[in-house]
C-alpha positions in Angstrom: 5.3 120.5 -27.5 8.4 118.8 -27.2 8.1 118.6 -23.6 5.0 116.7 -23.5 6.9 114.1 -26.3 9.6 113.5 -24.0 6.9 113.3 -21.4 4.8 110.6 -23.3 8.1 109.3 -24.6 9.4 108.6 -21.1 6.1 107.3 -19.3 6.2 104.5 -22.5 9.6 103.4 -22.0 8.6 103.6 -18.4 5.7 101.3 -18.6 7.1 98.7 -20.8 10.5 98.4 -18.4 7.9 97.6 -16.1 6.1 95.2 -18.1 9.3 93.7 -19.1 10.6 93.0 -15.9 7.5 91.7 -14.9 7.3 89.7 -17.8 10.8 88.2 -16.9 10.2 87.8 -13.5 6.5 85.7 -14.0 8.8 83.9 -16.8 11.6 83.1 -13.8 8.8 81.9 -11.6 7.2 79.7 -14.5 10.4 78.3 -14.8 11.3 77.8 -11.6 7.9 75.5 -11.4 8.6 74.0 -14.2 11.8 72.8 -12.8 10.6 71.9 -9.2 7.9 69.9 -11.5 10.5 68.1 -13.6 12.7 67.5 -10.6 9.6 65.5 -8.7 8.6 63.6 -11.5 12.5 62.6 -12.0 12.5 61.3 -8.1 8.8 59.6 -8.3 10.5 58.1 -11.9 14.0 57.2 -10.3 11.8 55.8 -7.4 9.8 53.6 -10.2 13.1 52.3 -11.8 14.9 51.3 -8.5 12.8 49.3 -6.0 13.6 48.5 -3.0 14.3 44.4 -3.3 14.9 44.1 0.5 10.9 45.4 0.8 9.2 42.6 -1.5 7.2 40.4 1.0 9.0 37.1 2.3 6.4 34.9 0.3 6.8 35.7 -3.0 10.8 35.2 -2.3 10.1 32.2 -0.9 8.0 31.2 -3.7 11.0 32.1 -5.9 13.7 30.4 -3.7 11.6 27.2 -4.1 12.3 26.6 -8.1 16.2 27.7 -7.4 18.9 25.0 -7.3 20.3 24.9 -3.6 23.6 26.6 -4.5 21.8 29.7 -6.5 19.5 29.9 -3.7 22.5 30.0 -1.6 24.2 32.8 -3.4 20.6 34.9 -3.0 20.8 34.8 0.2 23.6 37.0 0.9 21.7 39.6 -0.8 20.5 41.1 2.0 19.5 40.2 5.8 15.4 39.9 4.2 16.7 37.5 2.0 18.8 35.5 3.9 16.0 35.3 6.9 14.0 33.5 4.3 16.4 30.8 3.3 16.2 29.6 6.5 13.0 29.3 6.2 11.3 25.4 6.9 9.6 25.1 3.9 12.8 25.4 2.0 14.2 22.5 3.6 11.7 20.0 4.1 13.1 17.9 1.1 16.5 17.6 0.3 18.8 15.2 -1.2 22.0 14.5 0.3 24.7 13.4 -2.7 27.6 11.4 -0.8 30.3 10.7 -3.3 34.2 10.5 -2.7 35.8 12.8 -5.5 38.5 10.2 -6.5 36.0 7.4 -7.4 33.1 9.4 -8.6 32.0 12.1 -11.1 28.9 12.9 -8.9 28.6 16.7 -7.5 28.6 15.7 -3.4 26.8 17.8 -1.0 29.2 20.1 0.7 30.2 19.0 4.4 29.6 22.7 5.5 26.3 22.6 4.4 25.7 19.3 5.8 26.5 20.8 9.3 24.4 23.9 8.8 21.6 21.7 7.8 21.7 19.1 11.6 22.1 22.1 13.1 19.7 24.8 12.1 17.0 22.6 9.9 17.4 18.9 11.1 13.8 19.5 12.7 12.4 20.6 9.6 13.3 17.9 7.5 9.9 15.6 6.0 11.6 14.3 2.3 15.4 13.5 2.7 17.1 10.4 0.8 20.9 9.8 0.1 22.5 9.0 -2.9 25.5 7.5 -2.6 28.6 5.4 -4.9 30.0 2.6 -4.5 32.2 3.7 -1.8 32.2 2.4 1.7 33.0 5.9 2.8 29.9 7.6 1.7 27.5 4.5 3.1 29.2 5.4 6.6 29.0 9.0 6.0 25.2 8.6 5.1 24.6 6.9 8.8 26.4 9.1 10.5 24.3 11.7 9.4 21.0 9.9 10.0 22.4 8.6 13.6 21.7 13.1 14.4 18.3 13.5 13.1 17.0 12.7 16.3 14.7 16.0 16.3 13.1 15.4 12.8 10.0 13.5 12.1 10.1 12.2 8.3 7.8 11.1 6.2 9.7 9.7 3.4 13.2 8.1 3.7 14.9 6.5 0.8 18.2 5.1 0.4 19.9 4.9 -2.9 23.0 3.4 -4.1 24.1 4.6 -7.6 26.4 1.7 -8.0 26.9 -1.8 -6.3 25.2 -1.7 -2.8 27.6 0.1 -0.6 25.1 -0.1 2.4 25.8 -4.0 2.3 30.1 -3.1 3.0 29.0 -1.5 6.8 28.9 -3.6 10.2 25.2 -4.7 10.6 24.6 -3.0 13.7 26.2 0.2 12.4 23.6 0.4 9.7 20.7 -1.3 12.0 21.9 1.6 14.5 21.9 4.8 12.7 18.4 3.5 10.9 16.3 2.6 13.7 17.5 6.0 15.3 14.8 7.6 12.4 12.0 4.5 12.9 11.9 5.8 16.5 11.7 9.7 16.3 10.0 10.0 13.1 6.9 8.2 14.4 4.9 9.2 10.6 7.1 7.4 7.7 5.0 7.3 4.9 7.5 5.6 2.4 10.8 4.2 2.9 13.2 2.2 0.2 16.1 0.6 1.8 16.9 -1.9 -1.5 20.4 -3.5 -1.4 20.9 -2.8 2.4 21.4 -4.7 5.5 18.2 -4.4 7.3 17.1 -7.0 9.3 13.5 -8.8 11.3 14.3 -6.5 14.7 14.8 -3.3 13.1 11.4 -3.9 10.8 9.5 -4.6 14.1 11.2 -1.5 15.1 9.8 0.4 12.2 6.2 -1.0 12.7 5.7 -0.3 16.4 6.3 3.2 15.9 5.0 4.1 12.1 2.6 1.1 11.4 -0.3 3.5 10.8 1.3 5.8 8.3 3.3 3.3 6.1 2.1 3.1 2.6 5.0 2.2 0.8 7.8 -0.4 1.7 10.8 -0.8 -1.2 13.2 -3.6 0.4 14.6 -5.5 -2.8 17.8 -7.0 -2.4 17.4 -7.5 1.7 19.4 -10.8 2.5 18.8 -10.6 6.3 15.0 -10.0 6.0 13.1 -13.5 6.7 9.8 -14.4 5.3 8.3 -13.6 9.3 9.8 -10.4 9.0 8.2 -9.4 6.1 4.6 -10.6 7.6 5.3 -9.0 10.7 5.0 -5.3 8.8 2.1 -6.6 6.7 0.2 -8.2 9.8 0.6 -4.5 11.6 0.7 -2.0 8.5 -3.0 -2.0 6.7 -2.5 0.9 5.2 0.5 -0.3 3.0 -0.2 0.2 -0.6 2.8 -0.6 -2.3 5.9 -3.3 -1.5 8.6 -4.1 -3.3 10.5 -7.2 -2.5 12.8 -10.5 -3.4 10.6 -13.9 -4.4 12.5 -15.4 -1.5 10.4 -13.0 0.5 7.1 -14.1 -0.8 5.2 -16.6 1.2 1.2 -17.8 1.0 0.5 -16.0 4.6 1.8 -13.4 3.1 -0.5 -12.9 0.0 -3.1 -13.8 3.0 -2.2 -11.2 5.3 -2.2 -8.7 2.3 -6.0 -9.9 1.8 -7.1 -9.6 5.1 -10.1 -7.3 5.6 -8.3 -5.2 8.2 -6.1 -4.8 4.9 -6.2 -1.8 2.2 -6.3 -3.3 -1.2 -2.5 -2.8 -2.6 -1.9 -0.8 -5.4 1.7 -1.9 -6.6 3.4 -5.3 -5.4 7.0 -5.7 -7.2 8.4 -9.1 -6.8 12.3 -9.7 -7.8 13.0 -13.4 -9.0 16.7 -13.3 -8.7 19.2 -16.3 -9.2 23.0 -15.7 -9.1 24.3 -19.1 -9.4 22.5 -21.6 -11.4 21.2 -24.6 -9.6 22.4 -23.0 -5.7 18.6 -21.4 -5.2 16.0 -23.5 -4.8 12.8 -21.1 -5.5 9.0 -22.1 -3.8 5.9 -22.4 -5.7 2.7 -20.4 -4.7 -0.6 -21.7 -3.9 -3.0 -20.9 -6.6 -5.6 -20.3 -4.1 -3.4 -17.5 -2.1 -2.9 -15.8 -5.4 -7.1 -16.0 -5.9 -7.4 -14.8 -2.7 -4.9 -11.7 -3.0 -6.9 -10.5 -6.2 -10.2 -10.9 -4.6 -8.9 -8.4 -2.0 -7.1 -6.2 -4.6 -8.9 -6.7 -8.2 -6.8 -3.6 -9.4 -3.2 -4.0 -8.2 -0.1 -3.9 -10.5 1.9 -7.1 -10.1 5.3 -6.7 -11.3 7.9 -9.6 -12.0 11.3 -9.4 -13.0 13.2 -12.6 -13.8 16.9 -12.7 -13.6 16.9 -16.5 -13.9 18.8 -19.1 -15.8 16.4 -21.5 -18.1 16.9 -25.0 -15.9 15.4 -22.2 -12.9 12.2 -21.6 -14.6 10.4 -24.8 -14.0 8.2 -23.5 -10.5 6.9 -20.6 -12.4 4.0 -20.2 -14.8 2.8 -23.6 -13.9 -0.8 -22.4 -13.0 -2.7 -19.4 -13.6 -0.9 -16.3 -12.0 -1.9 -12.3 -11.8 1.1 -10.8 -12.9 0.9 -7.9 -14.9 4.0 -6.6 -15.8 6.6 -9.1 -16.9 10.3 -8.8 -17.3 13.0 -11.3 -18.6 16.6 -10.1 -17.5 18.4 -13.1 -18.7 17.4 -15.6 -22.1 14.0 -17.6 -21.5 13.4 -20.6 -23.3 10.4 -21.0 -25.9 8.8 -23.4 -23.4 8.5 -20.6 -20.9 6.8 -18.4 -22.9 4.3 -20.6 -24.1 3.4 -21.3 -20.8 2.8 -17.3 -19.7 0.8 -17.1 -22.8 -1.5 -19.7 -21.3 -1.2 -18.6 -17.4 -1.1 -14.9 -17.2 -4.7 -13.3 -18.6 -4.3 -9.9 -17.0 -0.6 -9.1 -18.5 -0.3 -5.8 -19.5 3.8 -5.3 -20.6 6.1 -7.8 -22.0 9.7 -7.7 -22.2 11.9 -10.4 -23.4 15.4 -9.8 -23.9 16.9 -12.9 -24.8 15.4 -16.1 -25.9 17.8 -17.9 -28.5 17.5 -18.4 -32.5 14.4 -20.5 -32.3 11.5 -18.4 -33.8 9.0 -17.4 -31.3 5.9 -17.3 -33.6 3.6 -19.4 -31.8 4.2 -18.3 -28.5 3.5 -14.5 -29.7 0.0 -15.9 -31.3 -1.0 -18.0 -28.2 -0.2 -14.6 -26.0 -2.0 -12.1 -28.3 -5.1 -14.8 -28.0 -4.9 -14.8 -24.4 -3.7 -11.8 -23.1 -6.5 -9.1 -23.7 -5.1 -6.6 -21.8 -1.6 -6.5 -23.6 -0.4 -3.1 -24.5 3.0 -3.0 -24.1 5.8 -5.6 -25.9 9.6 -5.0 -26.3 11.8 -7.9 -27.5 15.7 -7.6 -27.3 17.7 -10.4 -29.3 15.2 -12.9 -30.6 13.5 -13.9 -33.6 10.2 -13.5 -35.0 8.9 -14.2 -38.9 7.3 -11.3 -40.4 4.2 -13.0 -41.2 3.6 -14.0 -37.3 5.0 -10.7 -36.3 2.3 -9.0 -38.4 -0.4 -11.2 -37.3 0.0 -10.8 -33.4 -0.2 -6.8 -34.0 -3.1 -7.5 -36.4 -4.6 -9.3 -33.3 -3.5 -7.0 -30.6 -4.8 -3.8 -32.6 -4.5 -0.4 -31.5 -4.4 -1.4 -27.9 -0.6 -2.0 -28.3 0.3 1.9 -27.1 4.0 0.7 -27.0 6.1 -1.7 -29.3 9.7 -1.4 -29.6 11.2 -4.5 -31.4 14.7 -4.6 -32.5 15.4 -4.8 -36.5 17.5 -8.0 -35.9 14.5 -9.4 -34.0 12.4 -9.7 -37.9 12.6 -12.4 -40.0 12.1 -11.7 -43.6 9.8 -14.5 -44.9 7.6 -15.3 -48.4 5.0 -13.0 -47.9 6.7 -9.7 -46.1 10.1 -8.2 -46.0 11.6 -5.6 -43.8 10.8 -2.5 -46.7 6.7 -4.2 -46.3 6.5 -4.5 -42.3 6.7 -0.9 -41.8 3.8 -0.4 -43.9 1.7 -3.2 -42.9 2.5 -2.9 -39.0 1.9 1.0 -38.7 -2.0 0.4 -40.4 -2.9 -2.1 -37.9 -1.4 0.1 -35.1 -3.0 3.0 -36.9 -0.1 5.1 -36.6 3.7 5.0 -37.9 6.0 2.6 -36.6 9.3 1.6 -37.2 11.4 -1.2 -35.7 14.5 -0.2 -33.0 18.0 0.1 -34.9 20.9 -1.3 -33.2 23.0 2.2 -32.9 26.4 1.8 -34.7 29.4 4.1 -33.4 
């Protein structure tokens, strides 16, 4: 008997050492799974969390690059060699800016002259959209042409020249100027808009310009131009039809070349900015225009924006506003006498912005009425040091109505009177505009 207990004893303990091993052996597998499991998931999850930036597809860098600043997209490039191949890219430097400031007379960031040389060498052919900003130095005007003397493999479409301070670009030899910018009138052969204000450009390099780029030209911006003639000027708009906007001095402005503007070969103009400029009082001598070649312009172009600044002293104004004229948006730089603006109230119907700065200490209450009366279109008015009643005031924005989208008039400008006061013209102003107004406030620091 107590040999079969051992017996039965020994083939339990037997059986469960064998259980228990296999037990801890299927636990040692499940385990080992479980870890092989967890270790994959770890890799596919370390895989997740650190992508591989050099892989993302050129064009959505690119699209990236294109809202960086230059220098930042600069610094992303030397990320990796994907990254770098796409800075170089000629999408990325079809516009660009060239700043050209000398560090002891300006505060301006300049363009770096490493980059500079990087940019005629690798991208000079890629270039559409370039202008230069430059200060008042002679140094940066001659820098600037020297740089557009090399772009002899580019083809742009827009060129403008821009001088922060006085007109540098007037301190170079002619011919070094006339040199460097007929160098892009030749090879570009597609300029669709080119400012050169306050520069020495002159007749031969503008027939220059228009046998090579009289199809494309749209806009011409060429204020300030002393060495331009009036035939200069009608050579481009004799050749150019498609231009749509020019900007240019009144000593500029001639009846053929309203004409020539309204011939049928012609595109009606869009924008025509005319500076009136006099330096010395009594030393210019200014033309008057034929009524008929203003009709005639209009007829052509029922739509365009004329724009007149005057920079004039008062004994200068006697040419102007004597007849009916198309101007549209007026400026007075300098003080214009009560006379003057009587008369625009009576000549100009399709004015749409006036600004007076100056006009004196008489009251210009009449004149205000008579332009209200006349000028339907009006919807902008700014007035600088002059003086208006209240009463008047009130009546011409009572007249004008809700059209007027912009009014900024100087406190100093209002003249309390009987019937409002400066507390009462807020009110009564803002419910004829139908919305709140307040007059300009002379900042005190």
């Amino acid at each position: 008997m107590y040999s079969f207990f051992y017996y039965y004893y020994f083939c339990r303990m037997k059986r469960g050492r064998k259980t228990t091993e296999a037990n801890s052996s299927s636990s040692e597998e499940t385990t080992e799974k479980e870890s092989k499991r967890h270790k994959v998931t770890d890799e596919k999850t370390i895989t997740v969390q650190s992508p591989d930036w050099a892989n993302l597809l050129q064009d959505i860098i690119l699209q990236v690059f294109q809202y960086l600043p230059l220098l930042d997209r600069a610094h992303a490039s030397q990320v990796c060699r994907s990254w770098n191949q796409v800075f170089h890219m000629p999408d990325l430097w079809r516009c660009f800016e060239f700043e050209l400031n000398q560090p002891a007379t300006s505060y301006l960031r300049a363009t770096h002259p490493e980059l500079i040389k990087q940019i005629i060498k690798r991208h000079s052919n890629h270039l559409q959209y370039v202008s230069f900003k430059v200060d008042s130095s002679k140094e940066s005007a001659e820098a600037a042409c020297d740089i557009l003397s090399q772009l002899v493999n580019c083809s742009l479409k827009t060129l403008g020249l821009i001088s922060t301070a006085r007109p540098s670009f007037m301190d170079l030899p002619k011919s070094h100027f006339i040199s460097a910018l007929t160098v892009v009138f030749v090879n570009s052969k597609s300029l669709s808009s080119l400012k050169i204000d306050d520069t020495p450009v002159d007749d031969p390099s503008l027939k220059v310009l228009v046998a090579n780029n009289s199809d494309t030209l749209k806009l011409l911006k060429m204020s300030s131009c002393p060495h331009v003639s009036p035939a200069g000027i009608l050579c481009v708009a004799d050749q150019c039809h498609g231009l749509r906007e020019l900007a240019l001095n009144y000593h500029l402005l001639s009846d053929e070349l309203l004409l020539a503007l309204s011939s049928e070969k012609h595109v009606r103009l869009e924008h025509l900015r005319i500076d009136v400029v006099s330096e010395n009082p009594g030393q210019t001598q200014f033309h008057t225009i034929q009524k008929s070649s203003w009709d005639a312009f209009i007829k052509h172009s029922p739509k365009v924006n004329l724009v007149m600044y005057f920079f004039l002293y008062e004994e200068e104004f006697d040419p102007f506003f004597r007849y009916e004229i198309p101007v549209t948006h007026l400026y007075f730089g300098r003080s214009v006498s009560k006379d003057v603006l009587g008369r625009v109230g009576m000549t100009c119907p399709r004015l749409v912005e006036l600004v007076v700065c100056a006009n004196g200490l008489r009251p210009l209450d009449e004149e205000l009425i008579r332009i209200a009366e006349r000028c339907k279109y009006l919807s902008a008015v700014g007035l600088g040091e002059c003086e208006v009643s209240c009463s008047a005031f009130v009546e011409f924005v009572k007249m004008c109505g809700g059209r007027l989208s912009q009014l900024s008039i100087m406190e100093e400008v209002l003249i309390p009177d009987q019937k409002y006061s400066l507390e009462q013209i807020h009110w009564e102003v803002s419910k004829h505009l139908g919305r709140v107004w307040f007059p300009d406030m002379m900042p005190t620091w």
